[in-house]
C-alpha positions as CSV (number, residue, x, y, z in Angstrom):
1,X,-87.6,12.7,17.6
2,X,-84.4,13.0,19.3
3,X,-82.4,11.7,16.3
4,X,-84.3,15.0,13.9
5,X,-83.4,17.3,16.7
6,X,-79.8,16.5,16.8
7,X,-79.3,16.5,13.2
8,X,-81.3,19.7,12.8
9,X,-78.7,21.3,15.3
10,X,-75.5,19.6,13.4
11,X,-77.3,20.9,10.3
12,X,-77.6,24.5,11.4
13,X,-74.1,24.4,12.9
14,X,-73.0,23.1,9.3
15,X,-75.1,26.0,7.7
16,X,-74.0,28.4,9.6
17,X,-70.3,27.9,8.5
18,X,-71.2,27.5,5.3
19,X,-73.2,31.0,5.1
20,X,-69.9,33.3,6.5
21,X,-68.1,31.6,3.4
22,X,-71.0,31.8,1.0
23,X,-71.4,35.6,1.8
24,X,-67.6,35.9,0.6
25,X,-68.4,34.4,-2.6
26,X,-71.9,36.1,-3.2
27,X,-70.2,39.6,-2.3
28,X,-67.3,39.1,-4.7
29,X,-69.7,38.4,-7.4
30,X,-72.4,40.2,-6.7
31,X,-70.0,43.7,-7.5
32,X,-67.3,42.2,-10.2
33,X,-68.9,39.4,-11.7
34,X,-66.0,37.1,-10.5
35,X,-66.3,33.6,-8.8
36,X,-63.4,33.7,-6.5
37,X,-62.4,29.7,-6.4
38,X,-59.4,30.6,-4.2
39,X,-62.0,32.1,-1.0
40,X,-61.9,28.3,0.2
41,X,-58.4,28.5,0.8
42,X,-58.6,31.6,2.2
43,X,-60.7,29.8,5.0
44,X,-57.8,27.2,5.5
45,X,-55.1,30.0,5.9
46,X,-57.0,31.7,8.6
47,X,-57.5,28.0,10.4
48,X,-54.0,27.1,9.9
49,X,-52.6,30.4,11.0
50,X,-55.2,30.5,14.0
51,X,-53.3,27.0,15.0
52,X,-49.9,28.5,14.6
53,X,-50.7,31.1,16.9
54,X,-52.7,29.3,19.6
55,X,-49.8,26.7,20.0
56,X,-47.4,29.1,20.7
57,X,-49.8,31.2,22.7
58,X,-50.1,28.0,25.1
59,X,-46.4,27.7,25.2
60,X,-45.7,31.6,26.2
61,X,-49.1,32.3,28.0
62,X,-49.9,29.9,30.5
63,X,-52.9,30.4,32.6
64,X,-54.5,32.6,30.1
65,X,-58.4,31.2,29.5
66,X,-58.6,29.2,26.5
67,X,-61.7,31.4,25.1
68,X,-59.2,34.4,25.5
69,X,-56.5,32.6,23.1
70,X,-59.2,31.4,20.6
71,X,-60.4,35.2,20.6
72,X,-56.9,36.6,19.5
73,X,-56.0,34.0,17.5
74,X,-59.1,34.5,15.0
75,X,-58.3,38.3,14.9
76,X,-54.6,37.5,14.1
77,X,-56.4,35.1,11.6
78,X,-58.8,37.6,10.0
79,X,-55.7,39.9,10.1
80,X,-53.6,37.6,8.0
81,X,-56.3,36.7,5.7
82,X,-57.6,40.0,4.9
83,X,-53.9,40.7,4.0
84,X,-54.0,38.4,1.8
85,X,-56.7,38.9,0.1
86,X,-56.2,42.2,-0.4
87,X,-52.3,41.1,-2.1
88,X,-54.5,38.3,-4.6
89,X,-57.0,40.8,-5.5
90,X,-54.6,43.8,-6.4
91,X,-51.8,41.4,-7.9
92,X,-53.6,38.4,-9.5
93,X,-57.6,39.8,-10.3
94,X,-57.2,43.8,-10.9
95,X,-54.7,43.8,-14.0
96,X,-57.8,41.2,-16.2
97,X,-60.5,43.3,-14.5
98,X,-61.1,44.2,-18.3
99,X,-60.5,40.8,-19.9
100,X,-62.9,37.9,-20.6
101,X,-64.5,36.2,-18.0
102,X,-62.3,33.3,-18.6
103,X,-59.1,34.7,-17.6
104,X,-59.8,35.9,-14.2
105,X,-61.5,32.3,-13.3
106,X,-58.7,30.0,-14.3
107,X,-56.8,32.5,-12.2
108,X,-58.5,32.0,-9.2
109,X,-58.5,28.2,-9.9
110,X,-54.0,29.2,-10.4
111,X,-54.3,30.9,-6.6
112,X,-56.1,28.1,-5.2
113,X,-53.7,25.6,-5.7
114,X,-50.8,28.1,-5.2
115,X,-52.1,28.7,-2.2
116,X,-52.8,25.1,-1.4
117,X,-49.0,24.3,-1.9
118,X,-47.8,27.2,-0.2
119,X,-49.4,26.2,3.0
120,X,-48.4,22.2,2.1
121,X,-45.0,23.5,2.5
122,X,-45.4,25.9,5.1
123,X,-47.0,23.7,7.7
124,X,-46.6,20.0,6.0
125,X,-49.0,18.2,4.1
126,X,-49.7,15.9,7.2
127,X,-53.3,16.8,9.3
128,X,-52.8,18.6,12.8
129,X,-54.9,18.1,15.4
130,X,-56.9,21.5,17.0
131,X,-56.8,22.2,20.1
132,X,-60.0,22.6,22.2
133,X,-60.1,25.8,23.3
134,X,-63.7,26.3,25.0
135,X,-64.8,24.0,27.6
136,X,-66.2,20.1,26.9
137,X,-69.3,20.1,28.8
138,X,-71.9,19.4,26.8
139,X,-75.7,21.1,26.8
140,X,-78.5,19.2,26.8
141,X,-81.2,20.1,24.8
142,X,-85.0,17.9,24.5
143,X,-82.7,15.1,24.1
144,X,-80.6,16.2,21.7
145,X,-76.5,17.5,22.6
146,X,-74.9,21.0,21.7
147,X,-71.8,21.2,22.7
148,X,-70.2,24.7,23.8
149,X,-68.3,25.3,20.3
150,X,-71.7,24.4,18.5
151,X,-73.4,27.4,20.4
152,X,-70.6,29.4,19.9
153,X,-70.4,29.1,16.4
154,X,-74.2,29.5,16.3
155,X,-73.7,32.8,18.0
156,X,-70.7,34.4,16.1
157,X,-72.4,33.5,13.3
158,X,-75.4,35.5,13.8
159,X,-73.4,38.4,15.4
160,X,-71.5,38.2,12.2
161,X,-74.5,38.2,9.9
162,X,-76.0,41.1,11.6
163,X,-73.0,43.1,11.6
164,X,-72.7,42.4,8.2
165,X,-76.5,43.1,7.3
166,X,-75.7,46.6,8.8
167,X,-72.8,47.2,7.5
168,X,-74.0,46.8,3.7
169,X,-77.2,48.4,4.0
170,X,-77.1,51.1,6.7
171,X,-72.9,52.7,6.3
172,X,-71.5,55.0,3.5
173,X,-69.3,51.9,2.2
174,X,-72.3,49.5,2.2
175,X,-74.2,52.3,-0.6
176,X,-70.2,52.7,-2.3
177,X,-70.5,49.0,-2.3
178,X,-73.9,48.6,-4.2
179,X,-74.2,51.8,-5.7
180,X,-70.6,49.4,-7.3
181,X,-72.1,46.4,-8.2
182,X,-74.8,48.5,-9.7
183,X,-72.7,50.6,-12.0
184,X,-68.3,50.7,-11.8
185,X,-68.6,53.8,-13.9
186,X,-71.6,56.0,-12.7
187,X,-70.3,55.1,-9.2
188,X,-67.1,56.5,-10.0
189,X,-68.7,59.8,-11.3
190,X,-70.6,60.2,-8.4
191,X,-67.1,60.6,-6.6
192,X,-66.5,56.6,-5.4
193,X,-63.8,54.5,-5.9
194,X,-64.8,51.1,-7.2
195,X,-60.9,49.9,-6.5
196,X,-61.1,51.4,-2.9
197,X,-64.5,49.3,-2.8
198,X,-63.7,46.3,-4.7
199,X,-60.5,45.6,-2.3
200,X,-62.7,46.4,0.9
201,X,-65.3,43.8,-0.3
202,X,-62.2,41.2,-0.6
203,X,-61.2,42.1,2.3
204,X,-64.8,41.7,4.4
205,X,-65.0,38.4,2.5
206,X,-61.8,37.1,3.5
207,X,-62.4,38.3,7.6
208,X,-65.4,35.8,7.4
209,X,-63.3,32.8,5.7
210,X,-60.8,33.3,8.5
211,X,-64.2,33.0,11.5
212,X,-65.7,30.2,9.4
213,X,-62.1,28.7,9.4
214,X,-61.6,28.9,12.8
215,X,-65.0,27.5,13.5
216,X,-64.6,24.7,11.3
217,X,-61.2,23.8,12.7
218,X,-63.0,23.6,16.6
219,X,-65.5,22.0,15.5
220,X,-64.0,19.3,13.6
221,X,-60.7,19.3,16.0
222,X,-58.1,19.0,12.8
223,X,-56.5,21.3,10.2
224,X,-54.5,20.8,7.3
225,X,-53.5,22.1,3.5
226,X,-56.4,20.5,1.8
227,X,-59.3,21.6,4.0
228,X,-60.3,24.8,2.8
229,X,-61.3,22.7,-1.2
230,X,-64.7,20.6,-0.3
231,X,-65.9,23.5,2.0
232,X,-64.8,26.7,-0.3
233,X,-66.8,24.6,-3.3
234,X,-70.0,24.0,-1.0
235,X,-70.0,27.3,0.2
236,X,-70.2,28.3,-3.9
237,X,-73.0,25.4,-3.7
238,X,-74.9,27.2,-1.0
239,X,-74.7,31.2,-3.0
240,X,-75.7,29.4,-6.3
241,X,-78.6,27.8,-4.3
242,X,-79.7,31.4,-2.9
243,X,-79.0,32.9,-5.9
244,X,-75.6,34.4,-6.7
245,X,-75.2,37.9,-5.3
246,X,-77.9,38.4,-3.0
247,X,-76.6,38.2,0.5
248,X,-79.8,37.1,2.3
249,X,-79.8,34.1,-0.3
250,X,-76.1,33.3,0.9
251,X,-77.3,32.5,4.5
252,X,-80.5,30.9,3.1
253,X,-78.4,28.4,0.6
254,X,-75.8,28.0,3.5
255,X,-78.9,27.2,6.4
256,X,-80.4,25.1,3.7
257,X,-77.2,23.1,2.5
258,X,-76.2,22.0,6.0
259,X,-79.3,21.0,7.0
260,X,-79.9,18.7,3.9
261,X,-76.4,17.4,4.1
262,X,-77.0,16.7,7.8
263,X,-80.6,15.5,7.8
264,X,-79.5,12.9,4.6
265,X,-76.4,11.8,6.5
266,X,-78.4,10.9,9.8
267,X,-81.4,9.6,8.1
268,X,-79.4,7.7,4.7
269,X,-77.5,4.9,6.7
270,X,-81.2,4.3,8.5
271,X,-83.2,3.8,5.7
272,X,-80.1,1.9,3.8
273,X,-79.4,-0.4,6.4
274,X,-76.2,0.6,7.0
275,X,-75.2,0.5,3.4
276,X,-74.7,4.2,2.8
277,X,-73.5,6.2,5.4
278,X,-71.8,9.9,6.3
279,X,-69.6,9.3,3.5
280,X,-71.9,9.9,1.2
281,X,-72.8,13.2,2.7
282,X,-71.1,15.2,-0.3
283,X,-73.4,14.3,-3.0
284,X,-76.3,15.9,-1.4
285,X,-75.0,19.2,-2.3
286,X,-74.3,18.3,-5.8
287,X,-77.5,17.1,-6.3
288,X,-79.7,19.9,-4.7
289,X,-77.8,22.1,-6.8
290,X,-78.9,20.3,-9.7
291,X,-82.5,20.1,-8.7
292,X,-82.4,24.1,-8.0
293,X,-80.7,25.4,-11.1
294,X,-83.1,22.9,-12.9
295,X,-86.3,24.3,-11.5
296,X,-85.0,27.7,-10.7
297,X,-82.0,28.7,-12.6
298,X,-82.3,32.6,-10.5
299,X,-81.8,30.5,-6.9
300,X,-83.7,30.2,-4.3
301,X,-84.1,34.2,-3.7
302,X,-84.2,35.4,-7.2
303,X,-81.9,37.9,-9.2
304,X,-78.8,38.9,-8.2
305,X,-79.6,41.7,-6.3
306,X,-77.5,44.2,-8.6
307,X,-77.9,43.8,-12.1
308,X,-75.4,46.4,-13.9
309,X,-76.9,48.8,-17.1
């Protein structure tokens, strides 16, 4: 019991990261139709930049509380990443708005590994380790251990999800952003500017790459150039799973993902006798995905939420 317990927080924890990515993807999609393969590099950025700037915050600030750093290094983070994606969406996705689908996804695949090589030479291809910002003591929970990252993360996740949940559905950019994904040109009519929308939706997406960055790089303690890849391509895993373009099916797929990968990991090596292990967590994805679009090609939650005329 203790061992479900544990894995079922790990798995949440997992999820959760996975959803703030996911909801980047399923956003994108969801109002231009494109699967942006570079938003798992946009997640490295903001962990990598978020390292850059805690290091020489501990150099220049001493005595300052570690949670304090951590806090404005994630906002520099979502700062420089929203940048960012703002510069790939205007320079390398706007001019083939209008072209096949093709063209705009082997781009994205292009600014994935430019961005990949950018940061290999900007911060060298070897891993870094990430500091611990937030204290060590661990909670105990019915047996099971949380550590003060894992709540954390568990907490600005659902902050971030709420916000978001809000933000779409309640605010005059949430209806510009559907009333979008619904129809470019009627929107436009109606006096909205699907480019004004279409670069605020990259830039929401990449503000929670950067927090799911940062996240991942506390909770795993390392960072490097190659990071964002297997997490940016689970995350797609995760809005497939839900069903591309519907935001609650994001955090679904991404709850649903971790918990699977974490529940096979803790349970595999058990029932394998030590044959197959954690390192054989990736092909749980991969295979639930299968299974899903198999049995229920729509995801887990349907439609996309906006199907255009």
């Amino acid at each position: 019991m203790e061992t479900l317990l544990q894995q079922i927080i790990n798995g949440l924890v997992l999820g959760s990261m996975y959803a703030l990515v996911a909801l980047g993807y399923t956003m994108v999609y969801g109002i231009i139709g494109l699967i942006n393969f570079a938003h798992g590099d946009v997640l490295m950025i903001g962990a990598l930049t978020s390292w850059t700037i805690i290091a020489g915050m501990r150099e220049s600030m001493v005595g300052v509380p570690g949670w304090l750093m951590l806090l404005m290094a994630t906002i520099i983070a979502m700062v420089v990443c929203a940048a960012l994606n703002f510069t790939i969406e205007k320079l390398a996705y706007r001019p083939l708005r209008n072209s096949s689908r093709l063209a705009p996804l082997i781009t994205a695949i292009g600014m994935s590994l430019l961005l990949q090589t950018l940061a290999m030479i900007i911060w060298k291809p070897n891993p870094k380790s990430y500091p611990s910002m937030l204290s060590s003591e661990p909670f105990h929970l019915g047996g099971a251990v949380i550590s003060v990252t894992q709540v954390t993360i568990l907490a600005v996740t659902a902050i971030t999800l709420a916000f978001l949940m809000w933000l779409v559905n309640r605010t005059n950019l949430g209806r510009a952003m559907r009333a979008t994904a619904e129809n470019p040109r009627v929107a436009a009519l109606m006096g909205i500017k699907p480019d004004v929308v279409i670069s605020a939706t990259f830039i929401i997406g990449a503000m929670l790459a950067a927090i799911a960055g940062v996240m991942w790089a506390s909770n795993y303690g390392t960072v490097q150039h190659a990071m964002g890849f297997m997490p940016g391509l689970k995350a797609f895993v995760a809005a497939v799973m839900g069903g591309i373009g519907n935001l609650a099916g994001a955090v679904v797929g991404g709850i649903a993902l971790g918990l699977i990968e974490s529940l096979g990991a803790g349970y595999l090596g058990k029932l394998t006798g030590g044959v197959l292990g954690s390192q054989y967590t990736d092909i749980f994805a991969f295979v639930v995905l299968a299974i899903v679009l198999t049995l229920r090609p729509s995801g887990l939650l349907g439609e996309r939420v906006a199907d255009r005329a």
